[in-house]
C-alpha positions, 0 to 999 in steps of 0.5 A: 077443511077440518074444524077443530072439535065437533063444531059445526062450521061457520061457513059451509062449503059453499061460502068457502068457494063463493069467498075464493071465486070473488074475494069477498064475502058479507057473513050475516049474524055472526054478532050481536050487542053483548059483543060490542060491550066491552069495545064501546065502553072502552071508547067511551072512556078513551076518547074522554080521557085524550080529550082531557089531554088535548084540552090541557095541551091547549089544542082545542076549547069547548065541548066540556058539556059533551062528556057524557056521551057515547062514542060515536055522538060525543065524537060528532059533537067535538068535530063540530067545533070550531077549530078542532084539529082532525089530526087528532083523531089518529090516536083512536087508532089501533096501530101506531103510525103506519104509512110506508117512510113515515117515521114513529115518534116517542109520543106517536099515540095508538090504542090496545086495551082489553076492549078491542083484544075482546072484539079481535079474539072474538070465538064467533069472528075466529070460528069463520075465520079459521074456516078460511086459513086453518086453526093456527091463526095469528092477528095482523098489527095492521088493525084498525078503528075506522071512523067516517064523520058525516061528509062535508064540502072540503075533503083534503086529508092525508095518511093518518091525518083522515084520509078516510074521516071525511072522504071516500075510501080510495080504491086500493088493494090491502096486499099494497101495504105489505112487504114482499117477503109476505107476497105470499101470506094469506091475510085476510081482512074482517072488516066489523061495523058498529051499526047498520051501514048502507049506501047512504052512510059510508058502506064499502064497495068492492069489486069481484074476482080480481084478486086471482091476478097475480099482479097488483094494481098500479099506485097512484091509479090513472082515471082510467082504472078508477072509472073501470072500478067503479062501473065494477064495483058492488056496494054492500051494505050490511045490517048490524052484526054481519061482518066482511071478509076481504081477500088482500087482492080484492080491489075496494073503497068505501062511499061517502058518509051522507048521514048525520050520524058518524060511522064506526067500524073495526078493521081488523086482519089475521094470517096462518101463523106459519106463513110470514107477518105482513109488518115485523116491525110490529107485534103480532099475537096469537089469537087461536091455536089448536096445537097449543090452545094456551097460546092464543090467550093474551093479556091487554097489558103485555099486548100493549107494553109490546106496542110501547117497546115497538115505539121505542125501538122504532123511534130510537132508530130514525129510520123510516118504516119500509113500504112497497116499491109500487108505492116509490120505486127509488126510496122503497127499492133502497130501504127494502135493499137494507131490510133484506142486507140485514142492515136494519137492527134485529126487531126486540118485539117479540109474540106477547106472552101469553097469559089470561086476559083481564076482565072488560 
């Protein structure tokens, strides 16, 4: 591959086809702590201010001492009290509401800011992955903030009511969220930890070269299967600063959170940009362009107003959002016919402007 400038590449060769062999790959030191500066004090503050709003909507009570804390431990202190609605959780999301035939709501909650843009156009993360699609590359809308709290006995979520914050990852394929017209994007996912993550605290778990199948897995998956997988599977543990790479056919999940501590991590998914988004409904951005280098600079507000017009729009149409037809064969063959007829409006969401991005 050609690497833009004299760099030396961020994967070698070697890491290349290790990658397409197995669909997965662990790049260790690819980050340090300067890194996550900017991301952290914007959670720190994002979560006091929506527990501001929560506790003046009424929704929760005490916890007012917890304030000052980080992220992470001032998130573990609010869980634990009695009566907190985990639902809640899902507006620490990049994304808004995301799951095939949910509809968006005018208050549906998400989260762009400076802070994350600075951890998604990362040089370091953007320098191995242009070793993988190229040096025109575009960030996915389907990001996310991936919150574990540490397990409990009872572990019944759903969507984006926290089917991850307690629970396992279930064993899925990323490719299972996409439209058919992007069947054939290269996206890949670049899943980033917030500390060491092993076995004990929730690491993810994958299993290797089955993403050269042409098919994807069945959904819902029988016992079977999910036995198969898991006698498969490899667990990776990683250290803090190490990121994965996962193909959007490789099948994966994640264990259960047996520490006290909560596990944070970003995840995050990017494609060429002149093959197809995965979700034109909402936005995508330009994150690295040698053809045209200004254009991958974005500013955090225009990124969020992009998202405000995606939730207007969506919610002004009450129509669901489309999802593959492996996931309901009648609803999804009907919306995916009205998406390709051309009956749904044209989507007004378009490439965030570009323009310098604020200081962190």
């Amino acid at each position: 591959m050609t690497v833009s400038g004299s760099r030396t590449p961020a994967l070698d060769a070697a890491d290349v086809a290790r990658f397409q062999e197995q669909g997965y790959l662990v790049v260790r030191g690819v980050l340090d702590e300067a890194d996550f500066v900017p991301v952290r004090r914007e959670y720190d503050e994002l979560l006091r201010e929506r527990v501001r709003t929560w506790r003046a909507k009424g929704l929760f009570s005490g916890g007012e001492d917890h304030g000052g804390l980080p992220f992470q431990e001032h998130l573990r202190r609010l869980v634990e009290l009695p009566g907190f609605p985990l639902t809640l959780l899902a507006e620490l999301d990049i994304t808004l509401p995301h799951m095939p035939f949910s509809f968006i709501q005018d208050d549906s909650e998400f989260h762009v800011g400076p802070g994350v843009l600075s951890l998604l156009q990362n040089p370091k993360v953007l320098d191995v992955v242009e070793c993988i699609l190229g040096s025109e590359i575009n960030a996915s809308p389907n990001q996310h903030c991936r919150i574990k709290l540490p397990a409990r006995e009872v572990q019944q979520f759903g969507g984006r009511k926290g089917e991850t914050i307690y629970a396992p990852t279930l064993w899925h394929q990323d490719a299972m969220g996409q439209l058919p017209q992007s069947n054939e994007t290269t996206v890949l996912t670049v899943w980033i930890p917030t500390t060491d993550v092993d076995e004990e605290n929730g690491c993810l778990a994958v299993v290797g070269g089955e993403h050269n199948d042409d098919t994807l897995l069945p959904w819902p998956m029988d016992a079977a299967l999910i036995d198969r997988l898991e006698r498969n599977s490899i667990p990776l543990p990683v250290k803090f600063g190490d990121i994965v790479l996962l193909h959007k056919k490789a099948p994966h999940g994640s264990r259960l959170n047996k520490t006290a501590q909560v596990r944070w991590s970003f995840d995050f998914r990017y494609y060429p940009a002149h093959q197809p988004t995965d979700r034109p409904w909402f936005p995508n951005i330009r994150v690295r362009s040698k053809a045209d280098p200004g254009s991958a600079v974005v500013d955090a507000g225009a990124w969020r107003k992009s998202w405000e017009d995606a939730r207007a729009m969506l919610a002004g149409q009450k129509l669901p959002l489309p999802g593959r037809r492996e996931f309901a064969q009648v609803v999804a063959d009907g919306m995916i016919r009205r998406w390709e007829a051309g009956e749904y409006p044209s989507f007004p969401v378009k490439d965030v402007a570009a323009a310098s991005i604020p200081a962190a």
